[in-house]
N, C-alpha and C positions, 0 to 999 in steps of 0.2 A: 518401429522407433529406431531412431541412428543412434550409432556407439555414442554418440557424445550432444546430446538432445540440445535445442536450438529451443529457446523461448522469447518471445517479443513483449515488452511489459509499454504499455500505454498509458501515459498519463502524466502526472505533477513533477517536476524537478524543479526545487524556488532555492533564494537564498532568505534565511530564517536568522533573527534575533533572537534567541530566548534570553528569557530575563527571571531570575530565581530570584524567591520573595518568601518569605516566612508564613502571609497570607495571603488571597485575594485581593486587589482594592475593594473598599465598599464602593457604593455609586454616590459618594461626596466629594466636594472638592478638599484633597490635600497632599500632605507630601509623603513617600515611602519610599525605604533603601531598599536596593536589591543586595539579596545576598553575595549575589554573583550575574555574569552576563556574558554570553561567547557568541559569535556566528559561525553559522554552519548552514552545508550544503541543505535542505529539507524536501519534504514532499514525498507524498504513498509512494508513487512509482518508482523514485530513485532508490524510497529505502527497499521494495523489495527485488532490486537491481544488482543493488550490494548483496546483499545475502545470499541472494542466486547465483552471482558469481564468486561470492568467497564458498560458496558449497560444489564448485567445478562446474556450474550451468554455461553454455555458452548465452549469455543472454543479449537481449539487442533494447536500449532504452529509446524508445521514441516520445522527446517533450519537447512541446514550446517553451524556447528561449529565447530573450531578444537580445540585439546588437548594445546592451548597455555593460555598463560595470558589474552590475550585478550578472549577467547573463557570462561572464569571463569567467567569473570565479564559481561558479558552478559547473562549465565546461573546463578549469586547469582542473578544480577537486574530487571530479566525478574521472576523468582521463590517469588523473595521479592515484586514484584508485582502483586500475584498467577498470573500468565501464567505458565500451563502445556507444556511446548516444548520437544516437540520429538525429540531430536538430530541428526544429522544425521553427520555421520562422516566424516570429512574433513580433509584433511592436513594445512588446516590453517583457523585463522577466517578472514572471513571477513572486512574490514577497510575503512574508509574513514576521509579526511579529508576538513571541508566543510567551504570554505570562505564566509563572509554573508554581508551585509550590514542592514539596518535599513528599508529599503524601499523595499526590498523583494529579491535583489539580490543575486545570491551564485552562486559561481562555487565551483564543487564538485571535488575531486579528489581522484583516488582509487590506494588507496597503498596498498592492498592482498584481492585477490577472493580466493574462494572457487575451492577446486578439484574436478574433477568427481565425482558426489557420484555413490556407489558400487548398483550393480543389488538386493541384500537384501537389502540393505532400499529402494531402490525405489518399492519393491515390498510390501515391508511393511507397507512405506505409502500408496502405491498405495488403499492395506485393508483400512485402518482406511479411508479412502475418499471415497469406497465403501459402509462403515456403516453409514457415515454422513449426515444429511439434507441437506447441501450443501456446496461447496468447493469456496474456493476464492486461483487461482494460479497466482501467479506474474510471470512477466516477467522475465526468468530469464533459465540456461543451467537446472536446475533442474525441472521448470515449464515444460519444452519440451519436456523432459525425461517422464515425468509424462504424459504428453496428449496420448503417445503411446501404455500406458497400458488400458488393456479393464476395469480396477477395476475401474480405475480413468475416465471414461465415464461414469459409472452409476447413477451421483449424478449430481444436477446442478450445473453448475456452472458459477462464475461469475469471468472476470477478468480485471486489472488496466492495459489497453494498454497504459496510462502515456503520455510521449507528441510523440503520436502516428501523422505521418504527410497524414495517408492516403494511403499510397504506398509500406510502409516499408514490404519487405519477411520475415524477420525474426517475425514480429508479426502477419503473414497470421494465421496458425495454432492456433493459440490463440484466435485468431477473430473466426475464423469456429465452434470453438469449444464449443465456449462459449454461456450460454443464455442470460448474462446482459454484455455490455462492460461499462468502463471507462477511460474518459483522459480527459489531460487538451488541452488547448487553444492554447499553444505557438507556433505551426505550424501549425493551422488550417486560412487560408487563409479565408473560410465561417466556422464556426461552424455547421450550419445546415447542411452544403452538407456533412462533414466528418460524422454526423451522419448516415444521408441517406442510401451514402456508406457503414458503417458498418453494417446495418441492411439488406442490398442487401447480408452480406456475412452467412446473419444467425440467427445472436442475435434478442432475440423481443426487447430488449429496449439496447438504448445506451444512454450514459450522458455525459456530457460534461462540467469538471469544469472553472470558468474562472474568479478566484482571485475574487480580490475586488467588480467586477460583478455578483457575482454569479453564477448560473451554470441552464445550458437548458438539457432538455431529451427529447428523441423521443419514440415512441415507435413504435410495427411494425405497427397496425393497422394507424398509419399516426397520434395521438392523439400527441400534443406539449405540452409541460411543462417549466415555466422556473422561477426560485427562487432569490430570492433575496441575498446578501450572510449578514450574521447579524452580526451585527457593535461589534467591538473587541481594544482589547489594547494589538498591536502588540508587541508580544516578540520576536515570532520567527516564520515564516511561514513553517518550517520543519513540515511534517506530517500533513500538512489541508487537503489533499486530502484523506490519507489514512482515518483519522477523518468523513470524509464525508462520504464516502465508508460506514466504519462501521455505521455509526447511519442510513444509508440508510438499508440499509441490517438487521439491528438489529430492527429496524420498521415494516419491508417486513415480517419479520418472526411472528411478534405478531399481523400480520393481517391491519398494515396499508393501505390506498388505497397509492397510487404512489405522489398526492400531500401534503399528511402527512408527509410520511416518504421523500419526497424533503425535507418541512420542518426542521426534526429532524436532516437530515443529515447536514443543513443551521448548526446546533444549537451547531449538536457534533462538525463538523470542527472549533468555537469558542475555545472550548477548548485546544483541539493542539496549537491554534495562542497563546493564551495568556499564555504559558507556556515555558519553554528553553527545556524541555521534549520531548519526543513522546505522551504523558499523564503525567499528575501532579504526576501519581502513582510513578513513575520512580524517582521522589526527595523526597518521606517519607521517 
């Protein structure tokens, strides 16, 4: 491992609406205030970009962005937060816009994905994930693209299978491929069994985040672990997972044992909570 560990995170960097609301809409037609509403940079990969690098990682973001307005201001706010991102070219950025509540609620809605990227950047990234300590690829038509190249196998890697229900094809290949998995709770009927099974598919260690509970991990050898999550002054639960991710993995790298770096990760997902951000860096 080098003095100063090198990670490449693959996947979402969008620009995001959120819009804070006292409740849900129902599925009626009528009219509701929002509490409140800001834009901001979003997307798994960039939040755990930030965090990796507010924790001294040198990390390397590789997302599809496109040539539009939107695609600017995630490239000035993601630069003004030193994140190095390797562009990758798109016909449009990224978008969403994410309804929230105060108690943890949001439905997310996605008004522009990204296009195919072209066989030169994925070969491109594919290098820079070959020379890396190790690679974190999100879920995502570019993560998939990416696991088929041989560059992109030679580095560890870890990935956010997110609210993975256990069964899903589309996230088989990600699971196989990976050496650490991640995901939350929301369709996990037992938490431990979803573990079990992801470790039957390959990973030595799998985690399992689960809100205001904090979060359990397995490992292969059968060892249990499980954290408490530390008490916070909810802003906004966007990006506590990615949060977690990184301080787990930014631990991992400077040699913590596995119930350290649980802890750190407990510590960094505080900081996503308590901010309207992905990272605090995102509103200097």
């Amino acid at each position: 491992m080098s003095v100063s560990p090198t990670v490449v995170v693959c996947g979402s960097a969008s620009w995001n609406q959120l819009i804070l609301l006292d409740h849900l809409p129902e599925p009626v037609p009528h009219m509701q205030f929002a509490l409140a509403s800001w834009e901001t940079v979003g997307g798994t990969s960039a939040g755990k970009a930030l965090h990796l690098a507010h924790l001294g990682i040198d990390v390397r973001l590789c997302s599809p962005l496109g040539p539009d307005y939107e695609g600017g201001r995630v490239r000035r706010a993601l630069a003004a937060a030193g994140i190095t991102c390797e562009a990758i070219a798109s016909e449009r950025t990224e978008r969403h816009v994410n309804l929230m509540t105060n108690d943890g609620g949001r439905v997310s809605i996605s008004i522009a994905v990204p296009s195919t990227p072209a066989e030169d950047d994925l070969e491109a990234v594919a290098a820079l994930i070959a020379a890396a300590d190790l690679t974190v690829i999100d879920m995502s038509e570019l993560g998939l693209l990416l696991l088929e190249r041989e560059g992109a196998r030679r580095t560890p890697l870890w990935v956010d299978l997110q609210d993975y229900d256990g069964s899903s094809a589309f996230h088989e290949p990600f699971l196989r491929a990976a050496d650490a998995v991640f995901m939350n709770d929301d369709k996990a009927n037992d938490p431990w069994d979803l573990l079990r099974s992801c470790l039957d598919r390959g990973p030595r260690l799998a985690v399992c985040t689960r809100g205001a509970e904090g979060a359990i991990a397995l490992e292969r050898g059968g060892a249990q672990h499980q954290i408490a999550a530390v008490p916070a002054d909810v802003v906004d639960t966007n990006g506590a997972g990615d949060a977690f991710i990184a301080g787990l993995l930014a631990a991992s790298l400077h040699g913590a044992s596995l119930g350290d770096a649980l802890k750190a990760a407990a510590a960094q997902a505080r900081i996503a909570i308590e901010s309207k951000h992905l990272h605090p860096m995102l509103g200097q």
